[in-house]
N, C-alpha and C positions, 0 to 999 in steps of 0.2 A: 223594279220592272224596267223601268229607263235604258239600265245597263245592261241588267240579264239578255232581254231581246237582242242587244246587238252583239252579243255571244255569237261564236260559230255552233253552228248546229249540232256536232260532234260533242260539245261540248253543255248541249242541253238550252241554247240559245236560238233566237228565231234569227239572227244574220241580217239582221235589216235595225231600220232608222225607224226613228219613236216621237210622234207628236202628240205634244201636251198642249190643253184646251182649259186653263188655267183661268175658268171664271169667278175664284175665291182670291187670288192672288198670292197664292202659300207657297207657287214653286220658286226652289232655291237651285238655282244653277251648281253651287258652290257643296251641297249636299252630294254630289254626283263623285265628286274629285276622289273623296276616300272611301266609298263602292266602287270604282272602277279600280283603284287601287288594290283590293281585297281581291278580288278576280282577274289580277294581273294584265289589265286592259288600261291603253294610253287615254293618260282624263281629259286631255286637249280631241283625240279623233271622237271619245265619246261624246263630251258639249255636241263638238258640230253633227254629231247624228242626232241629236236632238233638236225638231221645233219646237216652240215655245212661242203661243199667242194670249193673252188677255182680251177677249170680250167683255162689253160694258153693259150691253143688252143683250135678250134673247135671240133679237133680231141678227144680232152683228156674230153671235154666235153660230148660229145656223147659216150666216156667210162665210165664217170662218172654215166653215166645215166644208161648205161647196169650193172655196179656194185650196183646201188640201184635197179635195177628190180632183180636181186638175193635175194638181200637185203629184201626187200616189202615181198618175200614169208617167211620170216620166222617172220616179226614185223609187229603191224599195222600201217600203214603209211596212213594220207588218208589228206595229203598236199603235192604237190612238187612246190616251188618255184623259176623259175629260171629269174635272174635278171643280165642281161639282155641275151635274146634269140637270138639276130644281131650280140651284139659287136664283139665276136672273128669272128665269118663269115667274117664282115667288114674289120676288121684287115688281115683273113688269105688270103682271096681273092679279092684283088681289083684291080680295073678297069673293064671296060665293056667288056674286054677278057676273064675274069674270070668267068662272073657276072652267066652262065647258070650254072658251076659246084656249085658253091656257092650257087644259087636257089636249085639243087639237091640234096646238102649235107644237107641243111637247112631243105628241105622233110624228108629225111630221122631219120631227128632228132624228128621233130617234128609228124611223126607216128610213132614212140615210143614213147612217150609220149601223144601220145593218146591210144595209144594201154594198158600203162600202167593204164590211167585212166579209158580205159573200166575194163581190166580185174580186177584189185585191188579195184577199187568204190572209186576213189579219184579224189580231185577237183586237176586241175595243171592251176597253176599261171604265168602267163609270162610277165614281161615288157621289153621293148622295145625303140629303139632310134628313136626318129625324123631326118629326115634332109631335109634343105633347097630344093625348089619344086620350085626355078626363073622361069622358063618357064611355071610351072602348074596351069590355070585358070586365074582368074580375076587380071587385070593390078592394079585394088585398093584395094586388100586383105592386110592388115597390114604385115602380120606374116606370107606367105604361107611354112607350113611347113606340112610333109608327113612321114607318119610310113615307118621305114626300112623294109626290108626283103617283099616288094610290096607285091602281089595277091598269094603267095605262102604262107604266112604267113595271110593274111588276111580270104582267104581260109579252115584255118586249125583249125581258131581259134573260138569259138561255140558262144563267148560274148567278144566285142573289146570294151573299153572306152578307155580317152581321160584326161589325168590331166592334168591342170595348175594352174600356182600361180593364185591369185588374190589379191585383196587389204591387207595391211598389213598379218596379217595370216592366211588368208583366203586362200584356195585352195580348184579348180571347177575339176568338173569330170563329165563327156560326156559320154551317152551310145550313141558309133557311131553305131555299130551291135550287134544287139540279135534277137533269133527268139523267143520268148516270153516276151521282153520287147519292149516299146514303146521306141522313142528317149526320152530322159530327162537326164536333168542337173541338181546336186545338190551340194550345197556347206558344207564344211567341216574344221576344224583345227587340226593340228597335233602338241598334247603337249607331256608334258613327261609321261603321260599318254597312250598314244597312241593316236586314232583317235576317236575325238569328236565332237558336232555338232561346226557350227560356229555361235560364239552369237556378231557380232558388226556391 
């Protein structure tokens, strides 16, 4: 998505610059070089259309976000990535004394970021932490596991899927809600390319 965006539009790309909100610490700069390559786009113009911040708190995050909405009025921006949306929440407040200020803070973050995406015309990207759901549903569910940041986060979000591994490099992805898409699952691999079909 980093690279796709700064596509020409003709081309199936949104023509603008992509910032990532990188509160797990997984972005790789250097992952960018041979996608941009694949789509015949220079890896050096892509890097620099990309920002790239690490927040340590929840707090420094939802700064981070009001210093790129300054940001957005003077560049086109028309990606924001933030990966992962829970974790610092998670971290800054836990237990279930906390959990209502931490649903609060979590609102607040994510209507700005909506707010951003009405006013600037840009898609915002969010993933998210699963956790364990022992007491939720079926006693024979293999795996029962449930998106963090519950009905506050589900609530806010326009289109929610769903990834897992599957067999060797195979990986599934869930459309759980959309209001213009059906449910459906479709399978995919992720080479050093980026993301291609899956052929095995």
């Amino acid at each position: 998505l980093a690279v796709t965006t700064q596509m020409p539009t003709e081309m199936g790309g949104g023509n603008g610059k992509v910032a990532i909100i990188d509160s797990e610490g997984t972005f790789r700069p250097s992952r960018l070089v041979p996608i941009a390559q694949r789509f015949g786009l220079d890896p050096e113009a892509v890097l620099e259309n990309v920002l790239h911040a690490r927040p340590y708190t929840s707090e420094h995050q939802h700064l981070l976000i009001m210093a790129l909405a300054a940001k957005m009025v003077e560049e086109p921006f028309k990606l924001i990535v933030v990966d992962s949306i829970t974790a610092l929440f998670r971290t800054d407040y836990s237990g279930r004394g906390e959990l209502a200020e931490r649903q609060q803070r979590l609102m607040g973050t994510l209507s700005k970021l909506t707010k951003l995406a009405e006013e600037f015309n840009c898609a915002v990207f969010l993933t998210n932490q699963v956790i364990a759901d022992p007491g939720g549903g079926a006693m024979f569910v293999q795996d029962p596991k449930k998106p963090a940041g519950g009905h506050v986060l589900a609530h806010m979000c326009t289109t929610r899927l769903f990834f897992r591994k599957g067999k060797a490099e195979q990986r599934l992805v869930k459309i759980i809600d959309s209001p213009d898409r059906a449910e459906a699952e479709a399978s995919f691999a992720i080479t050093e390319g980026g993301v291609n079909e899956y052929s095995g």
